[in-house]
N, C-alpha and C positions, 0 to 999 in steps of 0.2 A: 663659648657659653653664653654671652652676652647673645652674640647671633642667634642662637636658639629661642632665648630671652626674649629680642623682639619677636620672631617669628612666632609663638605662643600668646604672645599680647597683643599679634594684629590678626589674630584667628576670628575673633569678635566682628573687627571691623570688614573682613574679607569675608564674612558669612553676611553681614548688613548690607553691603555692598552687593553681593551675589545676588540677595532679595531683593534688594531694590530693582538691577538689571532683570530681574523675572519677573516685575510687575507686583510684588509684595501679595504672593500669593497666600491668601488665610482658610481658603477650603482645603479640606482633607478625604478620602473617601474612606470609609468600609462598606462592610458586608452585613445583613439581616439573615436571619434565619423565617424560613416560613412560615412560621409561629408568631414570630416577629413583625415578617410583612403581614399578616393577617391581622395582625390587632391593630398596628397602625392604620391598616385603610379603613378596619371597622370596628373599632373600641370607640366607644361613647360613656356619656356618661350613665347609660341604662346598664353598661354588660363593664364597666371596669371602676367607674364612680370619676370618672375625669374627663372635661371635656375633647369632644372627636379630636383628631389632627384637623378635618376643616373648618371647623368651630376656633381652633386656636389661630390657624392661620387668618380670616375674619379680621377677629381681634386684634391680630398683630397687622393685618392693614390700618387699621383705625387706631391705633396708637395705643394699644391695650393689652393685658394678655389673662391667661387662666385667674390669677393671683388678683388682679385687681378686680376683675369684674367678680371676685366672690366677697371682695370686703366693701365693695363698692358696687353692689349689684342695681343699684334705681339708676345711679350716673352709665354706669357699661349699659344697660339696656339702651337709654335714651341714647348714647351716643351710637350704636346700633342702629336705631330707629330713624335716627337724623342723617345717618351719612351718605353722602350725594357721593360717594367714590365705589360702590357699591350694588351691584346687581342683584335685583329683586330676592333671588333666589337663592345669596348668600347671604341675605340680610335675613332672611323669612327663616331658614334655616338653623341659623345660626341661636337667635334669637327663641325659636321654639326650643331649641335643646338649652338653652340659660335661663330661660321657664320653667324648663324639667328639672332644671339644678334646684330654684329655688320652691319647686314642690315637693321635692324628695326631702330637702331640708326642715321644709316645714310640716310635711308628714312626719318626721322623725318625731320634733319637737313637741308637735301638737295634739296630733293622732291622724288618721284617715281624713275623718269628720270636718277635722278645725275649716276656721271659714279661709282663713289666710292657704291652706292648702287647696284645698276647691279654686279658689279663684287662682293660683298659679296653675292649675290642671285646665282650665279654663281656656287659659293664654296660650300655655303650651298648644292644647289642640286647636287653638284659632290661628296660630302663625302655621302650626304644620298643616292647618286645611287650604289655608291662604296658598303659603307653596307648593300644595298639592294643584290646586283649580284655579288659581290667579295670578299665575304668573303666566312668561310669554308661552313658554313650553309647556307641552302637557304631558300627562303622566309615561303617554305611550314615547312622547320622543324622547324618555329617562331610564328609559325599561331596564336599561344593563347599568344605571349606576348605582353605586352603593349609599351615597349621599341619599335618592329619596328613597330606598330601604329603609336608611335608618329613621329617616323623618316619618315613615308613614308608621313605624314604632311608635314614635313620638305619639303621635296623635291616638294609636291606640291604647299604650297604655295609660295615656293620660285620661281618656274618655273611662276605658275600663274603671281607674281608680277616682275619679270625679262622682261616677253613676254608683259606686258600690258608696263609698262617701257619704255622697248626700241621702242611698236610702237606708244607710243606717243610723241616721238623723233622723230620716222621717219615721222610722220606726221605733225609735227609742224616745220622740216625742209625743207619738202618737200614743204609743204605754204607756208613758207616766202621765198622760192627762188624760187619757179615757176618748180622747176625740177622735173624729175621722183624722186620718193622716193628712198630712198637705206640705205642700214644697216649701222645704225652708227657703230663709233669705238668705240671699250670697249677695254681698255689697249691693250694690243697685243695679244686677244683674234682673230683667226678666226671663225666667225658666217658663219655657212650655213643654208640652209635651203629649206625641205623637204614636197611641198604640195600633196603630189601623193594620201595620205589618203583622200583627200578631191576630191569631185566633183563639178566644178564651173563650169557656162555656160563660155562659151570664151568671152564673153561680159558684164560679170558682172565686174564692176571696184573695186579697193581693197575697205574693208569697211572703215568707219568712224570711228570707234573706235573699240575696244577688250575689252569687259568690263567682269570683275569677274561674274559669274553667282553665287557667293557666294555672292555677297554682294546684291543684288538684292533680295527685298519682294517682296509682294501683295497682295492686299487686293482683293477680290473678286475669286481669286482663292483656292480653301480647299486644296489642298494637291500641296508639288513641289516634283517630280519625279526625281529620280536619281539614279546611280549605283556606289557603291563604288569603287573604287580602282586607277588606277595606274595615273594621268597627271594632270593638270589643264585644270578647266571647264570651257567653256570661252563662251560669247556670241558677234557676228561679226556683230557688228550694221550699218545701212545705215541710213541717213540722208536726202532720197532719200523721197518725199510723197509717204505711204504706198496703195494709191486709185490708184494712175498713172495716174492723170486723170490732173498732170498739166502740162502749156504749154512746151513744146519742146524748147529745147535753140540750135537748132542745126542754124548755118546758112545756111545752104542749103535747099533753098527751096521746092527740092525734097525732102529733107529727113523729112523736117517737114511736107510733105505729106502722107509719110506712113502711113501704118495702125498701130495702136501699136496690137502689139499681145495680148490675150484674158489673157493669162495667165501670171503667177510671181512664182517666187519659195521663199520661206521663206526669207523675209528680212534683217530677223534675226537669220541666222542656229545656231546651236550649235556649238562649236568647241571644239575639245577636244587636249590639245597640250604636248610635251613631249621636255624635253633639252634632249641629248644623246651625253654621251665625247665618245671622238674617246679610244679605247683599246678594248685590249683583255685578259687582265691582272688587277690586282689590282693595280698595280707599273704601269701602262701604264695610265691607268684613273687618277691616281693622279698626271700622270707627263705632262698631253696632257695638250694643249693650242690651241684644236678644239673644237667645239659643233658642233649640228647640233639641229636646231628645227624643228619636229616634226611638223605636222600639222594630226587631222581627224574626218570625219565622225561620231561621238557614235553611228549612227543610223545602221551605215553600219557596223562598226569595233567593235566589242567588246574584242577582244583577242589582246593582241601584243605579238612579239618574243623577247624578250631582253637577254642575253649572255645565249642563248637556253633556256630560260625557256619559259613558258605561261603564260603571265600576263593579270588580269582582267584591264581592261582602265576605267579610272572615267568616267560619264557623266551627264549630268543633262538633263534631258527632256523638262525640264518646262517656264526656264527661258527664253527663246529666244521665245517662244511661249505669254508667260506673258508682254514682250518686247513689241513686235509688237503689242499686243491690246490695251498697255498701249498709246505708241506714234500713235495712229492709226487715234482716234478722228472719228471713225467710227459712233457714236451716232448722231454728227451732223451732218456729211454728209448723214445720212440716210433720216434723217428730209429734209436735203436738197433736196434731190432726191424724198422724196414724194411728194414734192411741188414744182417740176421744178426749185428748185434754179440755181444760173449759176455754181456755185461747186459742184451741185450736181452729181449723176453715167448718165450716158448715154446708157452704155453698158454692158453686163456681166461680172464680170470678176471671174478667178478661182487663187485661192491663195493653194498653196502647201504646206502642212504642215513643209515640209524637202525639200531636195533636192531628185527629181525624182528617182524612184531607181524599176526597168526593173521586178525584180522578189519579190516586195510585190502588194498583192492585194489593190485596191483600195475603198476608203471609199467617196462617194460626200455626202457632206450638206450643203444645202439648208432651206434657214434662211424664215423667216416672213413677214408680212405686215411690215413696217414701221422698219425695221431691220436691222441686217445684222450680219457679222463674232461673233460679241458677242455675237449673240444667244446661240451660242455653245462653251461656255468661256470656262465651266465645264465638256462638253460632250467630247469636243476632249482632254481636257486634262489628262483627265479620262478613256477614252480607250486607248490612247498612254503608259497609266501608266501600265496597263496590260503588263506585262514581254512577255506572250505567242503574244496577240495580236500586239502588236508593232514591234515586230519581224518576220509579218506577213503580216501586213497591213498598208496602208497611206493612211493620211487624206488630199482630196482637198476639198476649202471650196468654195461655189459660192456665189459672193458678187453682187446683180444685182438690178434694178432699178425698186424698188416698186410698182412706179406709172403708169406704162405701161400696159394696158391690159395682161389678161394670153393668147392669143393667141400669144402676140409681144413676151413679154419673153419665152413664149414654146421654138418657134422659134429660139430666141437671144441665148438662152441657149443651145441647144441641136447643134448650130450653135458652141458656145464655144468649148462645152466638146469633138467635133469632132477635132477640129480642135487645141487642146491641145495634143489629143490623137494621133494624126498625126505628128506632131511637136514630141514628145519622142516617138512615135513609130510607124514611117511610115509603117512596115508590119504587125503591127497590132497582133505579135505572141506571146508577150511579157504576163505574168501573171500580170502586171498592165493592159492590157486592155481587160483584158479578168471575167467574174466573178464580175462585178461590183458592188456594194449594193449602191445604193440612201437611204439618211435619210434624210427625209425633213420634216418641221416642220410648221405648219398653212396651207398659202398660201406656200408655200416652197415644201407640201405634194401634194396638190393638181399639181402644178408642174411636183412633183415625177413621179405623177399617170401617168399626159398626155406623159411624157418619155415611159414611158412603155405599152403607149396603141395608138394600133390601129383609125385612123378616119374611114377608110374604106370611105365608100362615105357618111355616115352622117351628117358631118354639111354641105358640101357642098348643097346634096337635100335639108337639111332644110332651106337654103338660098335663094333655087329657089324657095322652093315653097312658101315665102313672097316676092321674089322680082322674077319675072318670064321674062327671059331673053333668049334670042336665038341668034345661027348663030354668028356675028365678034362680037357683045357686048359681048356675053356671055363668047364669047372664051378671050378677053381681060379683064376682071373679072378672072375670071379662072386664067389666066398667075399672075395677082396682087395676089390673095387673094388664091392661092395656096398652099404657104410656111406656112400659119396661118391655114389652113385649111383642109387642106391633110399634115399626116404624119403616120410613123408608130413606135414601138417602139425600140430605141435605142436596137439596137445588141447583145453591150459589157453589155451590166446589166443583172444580173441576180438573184439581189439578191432587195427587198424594206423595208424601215421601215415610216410608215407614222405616224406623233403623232400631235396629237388634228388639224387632219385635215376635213377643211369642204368640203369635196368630192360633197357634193349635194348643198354646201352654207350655209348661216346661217342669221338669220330674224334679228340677230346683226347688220348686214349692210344695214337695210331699219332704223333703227330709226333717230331721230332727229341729234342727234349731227354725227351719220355716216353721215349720208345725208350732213351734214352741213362741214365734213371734205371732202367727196366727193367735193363737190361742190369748194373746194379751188384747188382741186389738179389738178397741170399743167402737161400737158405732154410736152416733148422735143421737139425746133420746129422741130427740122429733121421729127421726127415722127408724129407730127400733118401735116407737108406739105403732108407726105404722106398716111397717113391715112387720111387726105382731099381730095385728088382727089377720094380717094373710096368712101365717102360719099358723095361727091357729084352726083356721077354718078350714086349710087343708091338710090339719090333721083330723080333723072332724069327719072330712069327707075317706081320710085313710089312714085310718089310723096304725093299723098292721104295719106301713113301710115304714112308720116313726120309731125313732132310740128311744126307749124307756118313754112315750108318751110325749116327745119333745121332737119338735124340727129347730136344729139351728140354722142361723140367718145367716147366707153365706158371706164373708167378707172378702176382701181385694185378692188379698193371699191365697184363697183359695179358691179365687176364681181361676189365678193362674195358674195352677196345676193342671197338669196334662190329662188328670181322670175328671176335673169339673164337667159336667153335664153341658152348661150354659155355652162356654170355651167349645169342647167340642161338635155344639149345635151350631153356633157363631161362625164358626171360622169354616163351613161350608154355605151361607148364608150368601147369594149374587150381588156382586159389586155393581153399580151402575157403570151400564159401557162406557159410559161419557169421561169417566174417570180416567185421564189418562193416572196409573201409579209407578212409581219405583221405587228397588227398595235398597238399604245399604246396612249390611253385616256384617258384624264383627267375627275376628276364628282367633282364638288364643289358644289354640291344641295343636301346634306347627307337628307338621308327619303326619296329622291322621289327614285321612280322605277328607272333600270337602263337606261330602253328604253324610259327612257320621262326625263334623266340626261344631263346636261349641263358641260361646265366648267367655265362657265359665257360668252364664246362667240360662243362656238361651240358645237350643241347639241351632244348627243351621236349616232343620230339616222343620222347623215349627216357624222360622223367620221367612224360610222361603216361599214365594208366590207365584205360581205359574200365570204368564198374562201380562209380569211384567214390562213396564217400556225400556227398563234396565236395571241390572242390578251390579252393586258393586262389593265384594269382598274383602273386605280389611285386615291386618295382622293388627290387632288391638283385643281389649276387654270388653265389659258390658258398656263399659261409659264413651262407646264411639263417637257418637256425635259431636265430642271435643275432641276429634282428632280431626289435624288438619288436612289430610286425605278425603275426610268425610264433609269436612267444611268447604273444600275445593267442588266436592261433589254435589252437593247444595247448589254453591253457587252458580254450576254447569248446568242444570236443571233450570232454576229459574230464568237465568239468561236465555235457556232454548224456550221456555214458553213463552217467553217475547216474542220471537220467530212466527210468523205466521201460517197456519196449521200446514199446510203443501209445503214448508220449507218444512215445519218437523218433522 
């Protein structure tokens, strides 16, 4: 027992002994889970709230770790800043992300705004530009590590929330004292600032706000569009009504007589922005007490120069586009406009996807009965997503006034696009107005068509010969009803896509409830006073073919019926050759033949056009154009008119 005894008592010393002969080993291993290793090589303190693993590691060279340098945040920098055991690039690193600790903190505490937050956002993006362009290495010999990923975070989120910061200081300053706006003070920093990247009309006023284009969803759009790399993604919001259709606050009564012009350029552009410290050194960027912000285009700018290198520029595509249909409330003012409301459209107008730009070609659509810019939530933001085609092409979109006859809008419109296209490019030499593609969709198509097609003398004769008129009546008819009636097709186009359009009309718009919506829709009195004296006087001239002594003024609804007169004169009316078209149909009648196929409002046989350069057939409703068969189809089109005519 005794024996047992020791041998239990010297287990201790035969396992100490055993460690010591093994070298007193104190590592132990396991296992990570991928989730695990993932967060370890890339959890910071932007995506977990705790600093990186190489941030901690840093610190634990220098004799420090997470814990102190948060209660101790001036000493843990400086001792960062000082240490000679240390490579530029773990210092600069390290350093930017314990900037970014102590901005987030003091955004907590203080707001966005506060100054003590600004100037940590400050530092932040000065150490991660440092480590970006001033050290031995450059971006391209880091391409596969994770470290400047995270770092080049660093610098953008900080610039993002520095720039949104300070202009909602400047604008909340600027309101409560009635002044021009001006750059606040950030300690003894000087702020310049650089908008050359950007193209703004001379009369656009500064926006309403700068908002992240990161933090911004949406629901109704599939995909948001963007391109990695170097700034903050920023969207320049107006406050301003997106229709333009309310009243003028000018006090000059001239001036609340002008015309407003037809067109608007993106309410909401994208902005893509950049902090830049003054140097040309490592030691010069870390010792300036200049910035300079950056302003630009993503649409126009993809490359910047920074201490001679070529840098890819972040941007986002989507969000400023997602913006303006959100704030837009275009759904109801559509309704408005079909039914005469007093908010509702009066006039065409042409919305720009971006800001104007001389050498991309252009893209017009042209929305529906009872519609508008949302028609094409998913079409425009869908070929702008195309890398080739966006870099290529802009989208204007035509937002116009449903309830009007299609001869008024032919007119209205083709009155617009002239005179948009005049306004950015009075000679007319530019590759924006040259090569046009129209995609119009329903009524929108039908639209399309009459742009690109000759009247010749057709409707005119078929007008004499039910109302037969001679000599000064004739010739004062003529002078009215000219504009509606005589034209030929738009110049600049030369390209069409027409989808589930009823070119010949459709027996949709003789039933009951059409008739019955027909029968509510008001037209604009401008427009009834003066489509009134026209019908008056051709009942004067014939009176026999009028209801009870009356001609009514046809509206949208009843133009597209299959027995409207107009429709059936129309839609045999000569496309110009030039036009290359095609067209894309919807069939929602699965079993029937194709040539007796609908899509529930437009048959196949009134959408179909012989001539065309393609056409493609869909299983879908009236609302094709958001299906992403049809959107693929789009984008196959455009990218062939890139091609050079022998290769089409």
């Amino acid at each position: 027992m005794k024996g047992a005894f020791r041998l239990v008592a010297s287990l201790p010393a035969l396992a100490c002994a055993a460690a010591l002969l093994a070298g007193c080993a104190g590592v132990t291993v396991g296992s990570i889970s991928p989730a695990e290793y993932l967060a370890q090589r890339r959890g910071d303190v932007l995506t977990t709230g705790r600093l990186s693993t190489s941030a901690q590691e840093v610190l634990r060279v220098i004799g420090s770790d997470a814990d102190i340098c948060r209660k101790d945040g001036q000493a843990c920098r400086n001792a960062l800043a000082d240490s000679s055991g240390l490579s530029d690039e773990q210092r600069l690193s390290a350093l930017s992300e314990v900037w970014l600790q102590v901005a987030l903190a003091a955004e907590k505490g203080g707001g966005a705004a506060d100054a003590t937050a600004i100037e940590a956002w400050f530092e932040t993006a000065r150490h991660a530009y440092a480590y970006l362009f001033f050290t031995a290495r450059k971006p391209r010999d880091r391409a596969f590590e994770d470290r400047q990923t995270q770092v080049r975070d660093y610098y953008n989120y900080a610039v993002q929330q520095a720039i949104t910061g300070l202009y909602r200081d400047i604008q909340r300053t600027g309101s409560r004292s009635g002044a021009q706006p001006e750059m606040p003070k950030v300690g003894d920093w000087r702020i310049e600032t650089d908008v050359s990247g950007l193209r703004l009309p001379s009369d656009t006023p500064l926006p309403d706000e700068l908002i992240p284009a990161a933090s911004l969803t949406f629901s109704g759009l599939r995909n948001t569009y963007r391109r990695d790399g170097f700034g903050a993604e920023l969207v320049a919001a107006s406050n301003k009504r997106t229709d333009d259709e309310a009243p003028r606050q000018q006090a000059d009564p001239v001036e609340k007589q002008k015309p407003r012009p037809p067109y608007r350029e993106m309410p909401f552009p994208a902005v893509t922005a950049l902090l830049l410290f003054d140097g040309a050194s490592l030691g010069e960027v870390l010792g300036t007490r200049t910035l300079r912000i950056a302003a630009y285009d993503p649409y126009r700018t993809a490359n910047v120069r920074l201490a001679g290198q070529e840098v890819p520029l972040a941007a986002n595509f989507t969000s400023g586009y997602g913006l303006w249909l959100a704030r837009s409330d275009f759904a109801l003012q559509a309704l408005r406009s079909l039914f005469g409301g007093r908010e509702g459209l009066t006039q065409p107008r042409i919305y720009l996807m971006q800001p104007y730009d001389p050498n991309r070609r252009t893209v017009i659509m042209l929305h529906g009965l009872a519609s508008s810019p949302e028609a094409w939530i998913n079409v425009a933001n869908e070929v702008l997503g195309d890398e080739t085609l966006r870099r290529r092409y802009q989208i204007w979109q035509v937002y116009y006034p449903t309830n009007a006859p299609l001869p008024i809008n032919n007119f209205a419109i083709r009155e617009a696009v002239t005179q948009t296209l005049a306004h950015f490019d009075p000679t007319g030499k530019a590759v924006a107005s040259n090569n046009i593609t129209l995609i119009g969709h329903s009524m929108g198509g039908v639209l399309s068509r009459l742009m690109v097609s000759s009247s010749e003398d057709k409707l005119w004769e078929a007008l004499l010969a039910s109302y037969p008129m001679q000599g000064a009546q004739q010739q004062r008819m003529e002078e009215k009803l000219a504009p509606y009636l005589r034209f030929e097709p738009l110049p600049q186009v030369s390209d069409a896509i027409f989808i589930a359009s009823p070119h010949r009309g459709t027996d949709f718009a003789n039933n009951r409830i059409s008739r019955w919506v027909a029968n509510l829709i008001t037209l604009p009195v401008a427009m009834l006073g003066q489509l009134g004296d026209i019908s008056r006087e051709l009942i004067r001239i014939a009176p026999a073919r009028q209801d009870q002594g009356t001609l009514r003024i046809p509206n949208s609804i009843d133009n597209l019926s299959d027995r409207d007169p107009f429709v059936r004169l129309s839609s045999g009316l000569p496309m110009n050759p030039r036009v290359r078209f095609h067209s894309i149909i919807g069939n929602d009648t699965p079993g029937v033949a194709q040539a007796l196929s609908s899509d529930g409002i437009v048959p196949y046989a009134s959408a179909h056009l012989d001539g065309a350069a393609s056409e493609l057939v869909i299983p879908s409703a009236h609302s094709v154009q958001e299906n992403p068969l049809a959107i693929l189809e789009i984008r196959r089109i455009l990218r062939e008119q890139l091609r050079p005519e022998a290769a089409r």
